[in-house]
C-alpha positions as CSV (number, residue, x, y, z in Angstrom):
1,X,0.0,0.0,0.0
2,X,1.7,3.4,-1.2
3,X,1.9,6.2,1.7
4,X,-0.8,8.6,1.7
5,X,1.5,11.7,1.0
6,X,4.8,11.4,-0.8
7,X,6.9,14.7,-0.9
8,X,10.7,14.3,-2.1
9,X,12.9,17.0,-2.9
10,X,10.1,20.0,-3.1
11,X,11.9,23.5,-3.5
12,X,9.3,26.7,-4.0
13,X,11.2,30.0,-4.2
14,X,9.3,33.1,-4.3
15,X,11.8,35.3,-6.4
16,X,15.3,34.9,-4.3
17,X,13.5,33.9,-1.1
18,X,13.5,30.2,-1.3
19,X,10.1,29.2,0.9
20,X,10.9,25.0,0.6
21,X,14.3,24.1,0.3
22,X,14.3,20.6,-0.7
23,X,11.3,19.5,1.5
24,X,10.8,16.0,2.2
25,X,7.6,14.7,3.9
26,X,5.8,11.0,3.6
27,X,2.5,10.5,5.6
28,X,1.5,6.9,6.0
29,X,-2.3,6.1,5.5
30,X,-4.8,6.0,8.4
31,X,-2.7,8.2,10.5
32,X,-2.3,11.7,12.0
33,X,0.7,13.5,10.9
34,X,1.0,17.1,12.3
35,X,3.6,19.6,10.9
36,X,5.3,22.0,13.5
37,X,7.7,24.9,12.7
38,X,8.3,28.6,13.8
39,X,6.8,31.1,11.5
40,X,8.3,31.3,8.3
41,X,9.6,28.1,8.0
42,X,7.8,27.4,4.4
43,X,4.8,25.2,6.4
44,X,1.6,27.2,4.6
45,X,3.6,26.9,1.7
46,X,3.7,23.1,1.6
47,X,0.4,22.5,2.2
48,X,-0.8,24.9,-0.8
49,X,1.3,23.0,-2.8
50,X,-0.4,19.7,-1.5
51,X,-3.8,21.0,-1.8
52,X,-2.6,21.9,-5.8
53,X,-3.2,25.7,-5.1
54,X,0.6,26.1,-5.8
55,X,2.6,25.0,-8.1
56,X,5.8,23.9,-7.1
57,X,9.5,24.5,-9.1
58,X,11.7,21.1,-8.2
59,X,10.7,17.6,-6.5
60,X,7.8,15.3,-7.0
61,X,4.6,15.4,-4.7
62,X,1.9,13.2,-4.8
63,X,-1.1,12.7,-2.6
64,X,-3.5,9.5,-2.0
65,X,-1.4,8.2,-4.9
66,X,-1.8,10.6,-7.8
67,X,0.9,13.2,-9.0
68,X,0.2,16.7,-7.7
69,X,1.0,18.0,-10.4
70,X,0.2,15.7,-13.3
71,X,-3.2,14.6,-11.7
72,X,-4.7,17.7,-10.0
73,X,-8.0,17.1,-10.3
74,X,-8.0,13.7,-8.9
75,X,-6.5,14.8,-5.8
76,X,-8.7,17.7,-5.4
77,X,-11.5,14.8,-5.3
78,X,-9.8,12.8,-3.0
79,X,-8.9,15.3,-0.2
80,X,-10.7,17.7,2.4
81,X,-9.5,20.7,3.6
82,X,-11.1,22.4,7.0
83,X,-9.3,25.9,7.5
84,X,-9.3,28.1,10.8
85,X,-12.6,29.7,9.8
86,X,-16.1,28.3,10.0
87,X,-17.2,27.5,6.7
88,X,-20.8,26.5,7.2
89,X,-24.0,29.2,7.8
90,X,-24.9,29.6,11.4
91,X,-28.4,30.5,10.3
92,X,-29.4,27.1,8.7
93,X,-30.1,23.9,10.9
94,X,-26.5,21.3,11.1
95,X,-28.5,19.5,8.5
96,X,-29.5,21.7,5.6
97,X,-25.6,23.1,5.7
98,X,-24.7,19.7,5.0
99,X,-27.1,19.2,3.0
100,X,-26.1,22.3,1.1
101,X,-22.1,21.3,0.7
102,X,-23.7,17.8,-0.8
103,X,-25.3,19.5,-3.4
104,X,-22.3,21.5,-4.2
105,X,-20.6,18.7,-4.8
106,X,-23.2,17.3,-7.0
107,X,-24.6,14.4,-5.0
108,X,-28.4,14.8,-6.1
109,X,-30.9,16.0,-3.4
110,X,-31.4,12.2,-2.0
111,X,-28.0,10.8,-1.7
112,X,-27.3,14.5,-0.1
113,X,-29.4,14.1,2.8
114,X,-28.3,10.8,3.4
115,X,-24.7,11.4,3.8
116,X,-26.1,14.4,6.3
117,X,-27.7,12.4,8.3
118,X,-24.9,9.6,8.3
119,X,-22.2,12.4,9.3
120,X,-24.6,14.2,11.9
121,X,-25.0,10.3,13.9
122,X,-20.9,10.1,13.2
123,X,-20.2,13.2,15.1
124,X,-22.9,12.9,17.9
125,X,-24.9,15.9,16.2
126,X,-27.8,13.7,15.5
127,X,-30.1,15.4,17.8
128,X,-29.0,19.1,16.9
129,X,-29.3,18.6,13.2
130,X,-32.3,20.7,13.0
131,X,-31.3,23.7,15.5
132,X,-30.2,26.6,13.7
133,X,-25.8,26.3,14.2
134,X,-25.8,29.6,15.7
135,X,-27.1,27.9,18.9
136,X,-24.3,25.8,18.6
137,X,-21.3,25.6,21.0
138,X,-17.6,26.4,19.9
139,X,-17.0,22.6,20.0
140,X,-20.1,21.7,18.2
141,X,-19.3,24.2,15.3
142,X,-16.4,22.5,15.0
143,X,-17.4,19.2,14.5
144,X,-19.8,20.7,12.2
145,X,-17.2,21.9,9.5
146,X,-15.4,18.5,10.5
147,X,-18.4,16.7,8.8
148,X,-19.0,19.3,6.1
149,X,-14.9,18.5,4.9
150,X,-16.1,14.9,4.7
151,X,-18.9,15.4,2.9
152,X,-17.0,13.2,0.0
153,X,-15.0,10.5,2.2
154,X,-12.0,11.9,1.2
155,X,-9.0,9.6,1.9
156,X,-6.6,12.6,2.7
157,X,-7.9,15.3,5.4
158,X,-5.7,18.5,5.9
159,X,-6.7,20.2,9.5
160,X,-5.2,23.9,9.8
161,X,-5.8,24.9,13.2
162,X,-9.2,22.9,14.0
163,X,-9.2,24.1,17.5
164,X,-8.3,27.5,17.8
165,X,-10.2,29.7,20.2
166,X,-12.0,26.8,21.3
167,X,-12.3,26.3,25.2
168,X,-10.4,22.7,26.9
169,X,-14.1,20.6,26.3
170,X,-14.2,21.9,22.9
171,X,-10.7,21.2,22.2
172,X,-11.4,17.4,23.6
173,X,-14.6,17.1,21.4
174,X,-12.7,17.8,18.3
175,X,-10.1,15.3,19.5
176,X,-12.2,12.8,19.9
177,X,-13.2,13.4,16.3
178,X,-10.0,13.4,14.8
179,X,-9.4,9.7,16.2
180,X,-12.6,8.7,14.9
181,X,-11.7,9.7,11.4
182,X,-8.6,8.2,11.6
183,X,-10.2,4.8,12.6
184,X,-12.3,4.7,10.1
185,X,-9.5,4.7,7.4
186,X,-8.8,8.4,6.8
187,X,-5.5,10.1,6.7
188,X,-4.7,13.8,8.4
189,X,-2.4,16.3,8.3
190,X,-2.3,18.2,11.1
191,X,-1.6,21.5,11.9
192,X,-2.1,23.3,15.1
193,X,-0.8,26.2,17.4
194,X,-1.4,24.0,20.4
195,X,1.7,21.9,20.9
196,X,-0.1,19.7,23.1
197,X,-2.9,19.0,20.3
198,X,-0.2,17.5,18.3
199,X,1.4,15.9,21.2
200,X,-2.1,14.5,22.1
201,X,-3.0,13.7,18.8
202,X,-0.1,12.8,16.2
203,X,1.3,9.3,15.5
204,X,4.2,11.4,13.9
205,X,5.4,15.0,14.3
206,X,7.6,16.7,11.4
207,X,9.3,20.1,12.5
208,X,9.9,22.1,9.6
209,X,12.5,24.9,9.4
210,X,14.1,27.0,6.9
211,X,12.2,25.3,4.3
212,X,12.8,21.8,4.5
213,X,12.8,18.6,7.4
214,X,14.7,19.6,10.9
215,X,13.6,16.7,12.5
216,X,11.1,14.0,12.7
217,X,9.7,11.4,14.9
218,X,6.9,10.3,17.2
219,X,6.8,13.0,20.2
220,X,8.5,10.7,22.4
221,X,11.3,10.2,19.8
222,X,11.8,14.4,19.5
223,X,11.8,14.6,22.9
224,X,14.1,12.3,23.5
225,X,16.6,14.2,21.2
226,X,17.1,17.1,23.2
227,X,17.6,14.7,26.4
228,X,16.2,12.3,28.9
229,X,13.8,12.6,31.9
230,X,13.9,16.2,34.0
231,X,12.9,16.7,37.5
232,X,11.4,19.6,38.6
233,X,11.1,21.0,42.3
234,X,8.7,24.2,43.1
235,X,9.5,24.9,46.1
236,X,7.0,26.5,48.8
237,X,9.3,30.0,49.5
238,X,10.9,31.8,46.8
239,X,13.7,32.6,48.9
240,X,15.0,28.7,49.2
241,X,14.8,28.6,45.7
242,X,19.1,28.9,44.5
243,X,19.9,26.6,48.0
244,X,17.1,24.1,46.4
245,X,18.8,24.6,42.9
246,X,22.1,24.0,44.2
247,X,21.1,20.5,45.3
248,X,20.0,19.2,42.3
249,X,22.7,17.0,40.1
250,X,23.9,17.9,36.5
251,X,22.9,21.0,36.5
252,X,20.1,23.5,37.4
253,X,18.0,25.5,35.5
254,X,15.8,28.0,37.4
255,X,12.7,29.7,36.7
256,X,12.0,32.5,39.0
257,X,8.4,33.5,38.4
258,X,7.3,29.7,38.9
259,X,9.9,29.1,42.0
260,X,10.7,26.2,40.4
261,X,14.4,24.7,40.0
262,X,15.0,21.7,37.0
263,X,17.3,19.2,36.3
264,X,18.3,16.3,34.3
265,X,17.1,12.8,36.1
266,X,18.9,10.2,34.8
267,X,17.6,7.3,36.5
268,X,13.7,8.2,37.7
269,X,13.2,7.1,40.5
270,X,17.2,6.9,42.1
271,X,16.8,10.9,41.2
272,X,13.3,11.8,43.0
273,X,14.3,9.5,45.9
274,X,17.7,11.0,46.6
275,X,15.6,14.5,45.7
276,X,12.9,14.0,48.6
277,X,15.1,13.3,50.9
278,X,18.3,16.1,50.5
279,X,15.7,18.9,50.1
280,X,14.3,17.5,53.9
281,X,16.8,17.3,55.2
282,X,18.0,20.9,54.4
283,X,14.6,21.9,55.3
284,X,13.6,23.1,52.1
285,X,10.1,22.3,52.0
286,X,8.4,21.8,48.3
287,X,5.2,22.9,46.9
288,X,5.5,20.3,44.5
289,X,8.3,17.5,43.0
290,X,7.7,15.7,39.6
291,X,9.8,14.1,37.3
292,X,8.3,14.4,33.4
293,X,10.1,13.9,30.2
294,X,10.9,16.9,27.9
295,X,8.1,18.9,26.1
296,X,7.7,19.6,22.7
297,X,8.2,23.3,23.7
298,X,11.5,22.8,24.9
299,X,12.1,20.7,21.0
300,X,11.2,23.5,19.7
301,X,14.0,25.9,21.7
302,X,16.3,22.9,21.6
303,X,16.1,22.4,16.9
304,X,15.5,25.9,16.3
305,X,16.7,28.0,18.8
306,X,13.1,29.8,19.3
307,X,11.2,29.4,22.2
308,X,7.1,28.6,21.6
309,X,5.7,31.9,21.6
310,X,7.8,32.5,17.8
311,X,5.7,29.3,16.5
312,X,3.0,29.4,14.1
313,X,2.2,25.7,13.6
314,X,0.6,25.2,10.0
315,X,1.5,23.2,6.9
């Protein structure tokens, strides 16, 4: 079975700016891919090109098997695409909007309203399908404009920011959604703002920088690049916090505003043993002691050298 998304060699240059720099990308079917980098890193650019909106200038792309370039009609039948924005009308019923994007897409009024019906039940908005989508939650919209990108089974999905502004529930409905799609056979490219959502949700994560591949892996294998486990201490007053730091081994790195001192922890539990027990008995008395594995944050700091508030997570 070929991989759902091929992408070998892809340069795009935009005059002398050169947005992909020989990008390569391959997406295995029935998963969740998600593509991370900080802002300018050539990510929107790739998934134009993907979505055949842009042509590209070297490389060879293909998607759910046909050549971007050379079949670009066939993959524009074979894909969905749900942007940041809502695309359905929040003054017709969950129904008739799907309704509506069936007929668009020339299914004839009956088969229409059955594949409504069949994605309302699929995305527990059976019940709602008749109240108008303005009475809809954030979370509900959501998986709304989920169903609408379905409306044609497509076997690729492309996800730019599906959760933004949406509260924690909302965020765990569409979630929830995602996994169900990807069950049931579909492919998705992910791409998010929320580290966590790809962290959460991605079998594999590819950071993109400068234009092409930094680094790829599942989020356990990118973590583990920029080291092992890390123990962290908060300790109960901020004035303890450089004697706590001072006890830690290989290394402290302390964060003032959280009162919290970090270290490397080697072996887990040797490190939060011998860590209890020095801190009592230089009566340093913690708020809270946890030992956690590196996040994809502190990837991102570690392959790019920008911290998380210069990323803009798209394709």
């Amino acid at each position: 079975m070929t991989d759902a998304i091929v992408v070998e060699g892809v340069h795009k240059r935009y005059g002398a700016k050169r947005a992909l720099d020989g990008l390569d990308l391959t997406v295995a079917r029935s998963t969740v891919h998600a593509v991370l980098g900080p802002n300018g890193a050539g990510k929107t650019t790739a998934v134009r090109i993907l979505s055949t909106l842009l042509r590209y200038d070297e490389g060879r792309v293909e998607v759910a098997g046909c050549d971007v370039r050379r079949r670009a009609g066939e993959v524009r039948r074979r894909i969905g695409l749900l942007g940041q924005h809502a695309a359905v009308d929040e003054r017709l019923g969950g129904r008739q909007n799907l309704e509506m994007f069936g007929r668009l897409y020339h299914l004839g009024a009956r088969r229409a309203g059955v594949r409504a019906d069949e994605l309302l039940d699929r995305f527990g908005l059976a019940d709602t399908g008749r109240k108008a989508v303005a009475e809809y939650s954030g979370g509900m919209r959501r998986r709304l404009d989920l169903a609408a990108s379905l409306i044609t089974d497509p076997e690729v999905l492309f996800l730019d920011e599906p959760t933004t502004g949406l509260d924690p529930r909302g965020r765990a409905e569409v979630w929830a959604a995602v996994r169900s799609l990807v069950g049931g056979g579909t492919t998705v490219l992910l791409t998010t703002q929320y580290l966590e959502e790809a962290d959460q949700l991605a079998d594999r994560i590819s950071l993109v920088d400068g234009g092409r591949v930094a680094a790829e892996g599942t989020a356990d294998e990118l973590k583990a690049m920029v080291g092992g486990d890390r123990i962290d201490v908060v300790v109960r007053d901020a004035a303890q916090l450089d004697r706590a730091a001072g006890l830690l081994t290989g290394g402290a790195v302390v964060d003032r505003d959280r009162r919290l001192a970090g270290a490397p922890a080697g072996d887990r539990m040797a490190t939060l043993a011998r860590t209890v027990r020095v801190l009592e008995e230089a009566g340093i008395e913690a708020e809270d002691i946890a030992v956690r594995r590196p996040t994809l944050d502190e990837v991102f700091l570690a392959l790019t050298g920008r911290g998380p508030d210069d990323v803009e997570v798209a394709a």
